[in-house]
N, C-alpha and C positions, 0 to 999 in steps of 0.2 A: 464458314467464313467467306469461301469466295462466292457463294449464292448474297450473301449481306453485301459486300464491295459491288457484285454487279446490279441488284439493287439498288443502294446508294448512288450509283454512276447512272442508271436509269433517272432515277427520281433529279440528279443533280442537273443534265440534259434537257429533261424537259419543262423543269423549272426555266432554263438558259433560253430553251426555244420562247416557252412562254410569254418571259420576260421581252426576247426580240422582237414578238410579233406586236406587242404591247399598245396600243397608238400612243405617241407619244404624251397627245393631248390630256391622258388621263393622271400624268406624273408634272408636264410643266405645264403652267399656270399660262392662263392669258386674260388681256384684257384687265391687266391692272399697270394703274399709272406709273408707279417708279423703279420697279423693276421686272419687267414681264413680257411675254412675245404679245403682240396683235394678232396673231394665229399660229397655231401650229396646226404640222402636216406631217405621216410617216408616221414609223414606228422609234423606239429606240435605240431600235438596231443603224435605221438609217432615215433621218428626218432633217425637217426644215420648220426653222423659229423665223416668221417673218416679222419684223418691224417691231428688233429686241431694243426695248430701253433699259438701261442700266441704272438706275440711280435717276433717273427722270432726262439721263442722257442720250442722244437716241445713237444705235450700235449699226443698226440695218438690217440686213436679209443673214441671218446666220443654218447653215448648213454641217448637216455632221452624218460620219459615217465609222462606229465603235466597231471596236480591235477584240474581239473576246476573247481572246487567246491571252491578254494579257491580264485578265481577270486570274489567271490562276497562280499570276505571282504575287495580286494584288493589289494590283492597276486597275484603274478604270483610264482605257485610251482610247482615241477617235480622232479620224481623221476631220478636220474643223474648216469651212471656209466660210468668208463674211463678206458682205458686197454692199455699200451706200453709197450712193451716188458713183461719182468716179473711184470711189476706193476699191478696192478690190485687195484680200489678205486671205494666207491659207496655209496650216501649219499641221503637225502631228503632235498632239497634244495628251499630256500621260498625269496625271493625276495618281500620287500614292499618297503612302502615310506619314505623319507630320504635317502637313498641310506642305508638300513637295508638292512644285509644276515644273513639267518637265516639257518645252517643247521642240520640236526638232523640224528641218527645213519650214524655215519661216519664212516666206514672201511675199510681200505686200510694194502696193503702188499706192499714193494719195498724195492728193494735193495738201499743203500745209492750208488748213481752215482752222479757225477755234473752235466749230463748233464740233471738228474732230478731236482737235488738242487745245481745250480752256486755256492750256496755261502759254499760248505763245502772244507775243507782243501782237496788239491787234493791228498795225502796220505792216505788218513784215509777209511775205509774201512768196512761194515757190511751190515745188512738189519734194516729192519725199521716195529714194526707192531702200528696201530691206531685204536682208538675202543673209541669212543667220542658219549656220549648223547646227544651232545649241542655242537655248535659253533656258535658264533652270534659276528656278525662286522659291526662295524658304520664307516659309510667313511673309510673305507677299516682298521681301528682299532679294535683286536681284544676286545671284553668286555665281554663276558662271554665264559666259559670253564670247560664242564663236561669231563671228562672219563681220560683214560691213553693212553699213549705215551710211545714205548717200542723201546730202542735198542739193537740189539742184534750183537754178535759175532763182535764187534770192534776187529780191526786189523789197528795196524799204519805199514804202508811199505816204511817211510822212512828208508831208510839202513836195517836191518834185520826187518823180522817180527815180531813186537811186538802185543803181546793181551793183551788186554783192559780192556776185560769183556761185559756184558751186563747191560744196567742198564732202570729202568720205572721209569717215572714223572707221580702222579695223582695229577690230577683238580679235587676240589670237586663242584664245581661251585657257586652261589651266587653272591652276588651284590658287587660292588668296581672292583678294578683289577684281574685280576686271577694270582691265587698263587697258584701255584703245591708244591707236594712235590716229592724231587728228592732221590732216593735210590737204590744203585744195585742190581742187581740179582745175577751176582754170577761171578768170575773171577778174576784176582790179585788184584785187589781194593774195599776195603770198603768206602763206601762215603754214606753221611745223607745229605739233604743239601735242599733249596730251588729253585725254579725257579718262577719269577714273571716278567711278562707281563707287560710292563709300554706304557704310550696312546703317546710317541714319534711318531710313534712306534719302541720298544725298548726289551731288558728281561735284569733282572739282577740277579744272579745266587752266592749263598754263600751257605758255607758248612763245612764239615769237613771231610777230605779223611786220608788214612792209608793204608799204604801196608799190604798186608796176607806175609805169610812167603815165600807164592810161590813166590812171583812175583820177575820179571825179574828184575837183576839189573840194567838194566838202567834205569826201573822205579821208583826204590828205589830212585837212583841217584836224579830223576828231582824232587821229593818230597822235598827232603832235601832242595830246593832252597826257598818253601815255606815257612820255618821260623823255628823255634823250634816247636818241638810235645809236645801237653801231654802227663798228665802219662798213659794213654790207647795207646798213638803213633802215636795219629789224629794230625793232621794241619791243620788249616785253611783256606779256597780260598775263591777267590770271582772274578766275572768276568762282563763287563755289554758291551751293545754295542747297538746299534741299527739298524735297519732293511732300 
């Protein structure tokens, strides 16, 4: 019996090493148009997808370096970084079963472009910082959410250039839906307000905003559309949509 186990642990080892030394190029695919690297380099164990399109999307320079130790719970985990242009993202990323992703210290810097996020107003205009303890999604819905989400220097450039401000959402994380909370940094607009994550997947977003004295008139302007202020000069919004 234990000649069989040390056997078995041989044979298990060198398949692991195998698998490591592997080039990666022989398992991911390249050089196809809508979801594929432009080259690969390294092995499995520790490689580089350059110039990954997703869906005919382009991702950038993707970098990995697997955790084999979590293979024996189950996991497939790796540490992940990704680089396009000014972006720059980089997380610990654990794949199990059910179609779980699980990833941890999340950091990324980018400007807000469309061609990174299709779905933002093509006007609108800033960078973006992320700094997350925890992301965890089940069939591609998000369910849990630690850290903040920061934007900064909004500028809308429809007709003159209007500023915005900057503002951060924190997730405290926990069980149920993730529910941030949404509050400025600093710029014409005071705004308190929520952001919650719904399992459509979806968010839906209420608050109460106010102009500072600075702000631009046409800002003042489009408030007024939101209703009557209080006696502080807040209104109330709310917005919801899904993904």
């Amino acid at each position: 019996m234990r000649r069989s186990l040390w056997i078995a642990l041989a044979a298990l080892v060198f398949v692991a090493i195998v698998i490591a030394r592997m080039p990666a190029a022989w398992i991911i695919p390249g050089g196809r148009p809508q979801s594929a690297c432009a080259s690969v380099d390294g092995s499995l164990w520790s490689g580089t997808c350059s110039g990954l399109t997703v869906h005919g999307a382009p991702v950038g320079d993707v970098s990995w370096e697997l955790r084999p130790l979590r293979l024996a719970a189950g996991r497939l985990a790796a540490h992940v970084t990704a680089v396009q242009g000014a972006a720059v993202a980089s997380a610990d990323v654990e794949l199990g079963l059910g179609r779980r992703v699980t990833a941890r210290h999340v950091v990324a810097d980018f400007p807000l472009d469309r061609k990174l996020i299709p779905a933002l107003p093509p006007t609108l205009q800033g960078r973006a910082h992320v700094d997350l303890a925890l992301v965890q999604l089940q069939h591609g819905v998000i369910t849990q959410l630690q850290g903040r989400i920061e934007a900064h220097d909004l500028v809308d450039r429809s007709g003159a250039r209007t500023p915005l401000g900057s503002y951060v959402v924190t997730f405290p994380g926990g069980s149920g839906d993730p529910v941030g909370q949404l509050r400025d940094l600093e710029g014409p607009l005071a705004l308190e307000g929520t952001l919650h994550l719904t399992r459509e997947p979806g968010f839906e977003v209420e608050g109460l905003i106010a102009a500072r004295p600075d702000a631009p008139p046409e800002l003042v302007n489009n408030l007024r559309l939101l209703g009557s202020a209080d006696a502080a000069g807040r209104r109330p919004f709310s917005l919801s949509g899904t993904f």
